[in-house]
N, C-alpha and C positions, 0 to 999 in steps of 0.2 A: 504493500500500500504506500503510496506517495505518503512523503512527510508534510504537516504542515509547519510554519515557522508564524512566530509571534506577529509578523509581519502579516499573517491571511487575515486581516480581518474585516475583508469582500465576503468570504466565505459566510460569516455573520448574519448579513444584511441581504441576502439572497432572497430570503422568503418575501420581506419587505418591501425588495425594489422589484419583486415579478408580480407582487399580489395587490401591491396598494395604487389603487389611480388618483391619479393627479386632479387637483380640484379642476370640475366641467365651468363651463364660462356660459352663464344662461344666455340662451339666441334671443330672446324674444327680446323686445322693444318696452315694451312697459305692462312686464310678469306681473307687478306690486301694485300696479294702479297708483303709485305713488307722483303721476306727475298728468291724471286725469282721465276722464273716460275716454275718451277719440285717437288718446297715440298710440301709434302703432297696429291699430284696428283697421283694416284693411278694407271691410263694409262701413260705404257712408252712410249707411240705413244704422246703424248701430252709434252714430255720434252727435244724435239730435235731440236724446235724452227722451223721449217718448213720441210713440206711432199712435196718434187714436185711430188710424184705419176709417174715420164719419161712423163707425158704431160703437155705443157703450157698450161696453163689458167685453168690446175684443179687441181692447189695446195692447197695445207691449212696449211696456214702460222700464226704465234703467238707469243708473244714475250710478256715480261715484262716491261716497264720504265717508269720515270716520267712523259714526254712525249711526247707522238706517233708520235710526227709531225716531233721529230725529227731522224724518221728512215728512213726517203726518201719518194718517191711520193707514195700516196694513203693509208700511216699511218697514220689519223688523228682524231679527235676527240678531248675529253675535253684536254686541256694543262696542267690540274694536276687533283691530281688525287683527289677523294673524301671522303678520310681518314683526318681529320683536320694534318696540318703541310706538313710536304714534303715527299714524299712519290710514290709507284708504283701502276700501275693497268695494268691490265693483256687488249690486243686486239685480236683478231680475225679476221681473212681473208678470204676466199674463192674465189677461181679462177671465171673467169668471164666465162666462158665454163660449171660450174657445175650449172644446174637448176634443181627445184623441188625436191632437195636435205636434207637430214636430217645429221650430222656430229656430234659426240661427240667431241666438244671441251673441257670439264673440268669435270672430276668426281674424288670422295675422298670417300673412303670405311670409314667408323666412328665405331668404337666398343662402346663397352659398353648399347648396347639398350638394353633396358626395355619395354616389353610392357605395355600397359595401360595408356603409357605416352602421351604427346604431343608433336610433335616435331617442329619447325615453323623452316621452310628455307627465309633468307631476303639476297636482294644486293641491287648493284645499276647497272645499265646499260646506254650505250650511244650508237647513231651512229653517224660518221663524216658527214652527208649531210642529206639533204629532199630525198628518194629514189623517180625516174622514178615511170612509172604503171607496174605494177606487179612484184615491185624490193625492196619490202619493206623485210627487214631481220626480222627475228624471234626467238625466241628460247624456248626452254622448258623444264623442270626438269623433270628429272624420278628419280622415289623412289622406291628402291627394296630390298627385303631381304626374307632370307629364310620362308616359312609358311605365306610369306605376297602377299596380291593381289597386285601388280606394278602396281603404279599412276604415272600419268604422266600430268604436270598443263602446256600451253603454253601461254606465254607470250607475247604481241603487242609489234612492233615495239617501242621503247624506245625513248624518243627524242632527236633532235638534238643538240652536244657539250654541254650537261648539264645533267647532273644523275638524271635518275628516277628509283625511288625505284619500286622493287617485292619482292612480298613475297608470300609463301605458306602453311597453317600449314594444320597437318593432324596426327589423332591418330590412333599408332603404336598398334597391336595386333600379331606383325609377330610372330614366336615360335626362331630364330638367332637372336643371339647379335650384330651383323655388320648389318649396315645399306647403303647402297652403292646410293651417291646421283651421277647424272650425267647431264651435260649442254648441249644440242646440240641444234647447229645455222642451220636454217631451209632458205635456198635459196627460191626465189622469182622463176617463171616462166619465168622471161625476167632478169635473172640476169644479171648484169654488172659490170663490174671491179671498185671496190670504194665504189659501193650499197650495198655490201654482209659483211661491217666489224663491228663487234660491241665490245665494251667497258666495261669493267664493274670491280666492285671494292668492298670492303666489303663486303664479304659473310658471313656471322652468319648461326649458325644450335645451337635453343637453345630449351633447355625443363624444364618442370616444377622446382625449386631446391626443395629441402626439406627445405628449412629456412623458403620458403612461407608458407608453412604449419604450421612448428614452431611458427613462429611469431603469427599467428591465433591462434592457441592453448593455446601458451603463455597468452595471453590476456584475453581469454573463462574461462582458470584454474583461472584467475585474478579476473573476474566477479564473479565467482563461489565461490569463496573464502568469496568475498564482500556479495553477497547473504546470503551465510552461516550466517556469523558474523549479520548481519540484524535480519533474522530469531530468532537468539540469544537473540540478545539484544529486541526484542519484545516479547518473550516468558517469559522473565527474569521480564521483567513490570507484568505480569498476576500474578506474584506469593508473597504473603504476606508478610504482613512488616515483617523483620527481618529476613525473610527466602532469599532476594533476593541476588546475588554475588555481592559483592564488585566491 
């Protein structure tokens, strides 16, 4: 068995630099809502702050702020938001008239894909109350882009006044560099005014960096080096007095 010398201590850190990935750099444009409803929203129908459509009770209404309770009757949910410190999260409404219903509330075109990658979508979500029977709200991500099949992952009802996390990964083979992610809140069969709103906050869209790899490499080149040197100094013993290196 090859020796090692005090010197290996690449050897060490092997597991570390193959297993642990480098911090992802969020893609999206404004994940936090931290700088307003409209940036980065890719749908101009989404940065108007509410559609009445000419009929009550089949609006769809939305808004940004710290929070929602305090925008009058049936805004409500978490009282802040789920970004550490003080800060926004974006709501959701549907008129109590609209059932069986699918609505894109939130999508954001992203460039720069690669295929081959990975891409993983995370947030958090909420709703203001325990929904009635058949008034549970929903939602669900679609994932599109050119030369790519369109995924679409849906999401359970989120629990009440407190953030639960979703997330969805899935690897990109599409042939376009824009990758077009979109939200839409799925109405119950017995909707009702209040049942149909939901919450949600930190969105991330991250994928592989190259440091991760780096760093693995780094470390392999390290081992490798240490190996080499080993082999050395063992081949170096085999060979006759006066003949061996210094």
């Amino acid at each position: 068995m090859l020796g090692l010398t005090k010197n290996s201590w690449c050897w060490a850190f092997l597991p570390l630099g193959v297993c642990l990935p480098a911090a992802a750099q969020n893609l999206l444009t404004n994940g936090n809502f931290e700088t307003g409803d409209g940036t980065g929203v890719t749908n101009s129908a989404l940065t108007n702050g509410r559609d009445n459509s000419g009929v009550i009770g089949s609006y769809l209404a939305w808004d940004v702020r710290a929070d929602a309770s305090t925008a009058g009757t049936g805004w409500t949910g978490p009282t802040s938001d789920h970004t550490p410190g003080t800060g926004q999260y974006q709501y959701i409404t549907r008129g109590s008239s609209v059932k069986n219903t699918t609505t894109i509330v939130w999508q954001e075109a992203v460039g720069g894909a690669s295929s081959g990658h990975r891409y993983t979508f995370t947030g958090y979500a909420s709703i203001p109350k325990t929904p009635g029977s058949n008034q549970s709200p929903t939602f669900k991500l679609t994932v599109s882009a050119t030369g790519f099949t369109t995924q679409t992952f849906t999401f359970a009802t989120p629990s009440v006044a407190s953030w639960t996390v979703f997330q969805y990964g899935f690897n990109y083979n599409g042939t376009g560099s824009t990758i077009t992610y979109a939200l839409s809140l799925i109405t119950g069969s017995s909707n009702t005014s209040g049942d149909n709103t939901i919450s949600w906050d930190d969105f991330t869209l991250t994928a592989p960096e190259p440091s991760t790899y780096a760093a693995g490499l780094a470390v392999i080149a390290c081992v490798a080096w240490q190996w080499r040197a080993a082999r050395r100094r063992n081949a170096a013993k085999t060979l006759p007095a006066g003949t061996r290196p210094a």
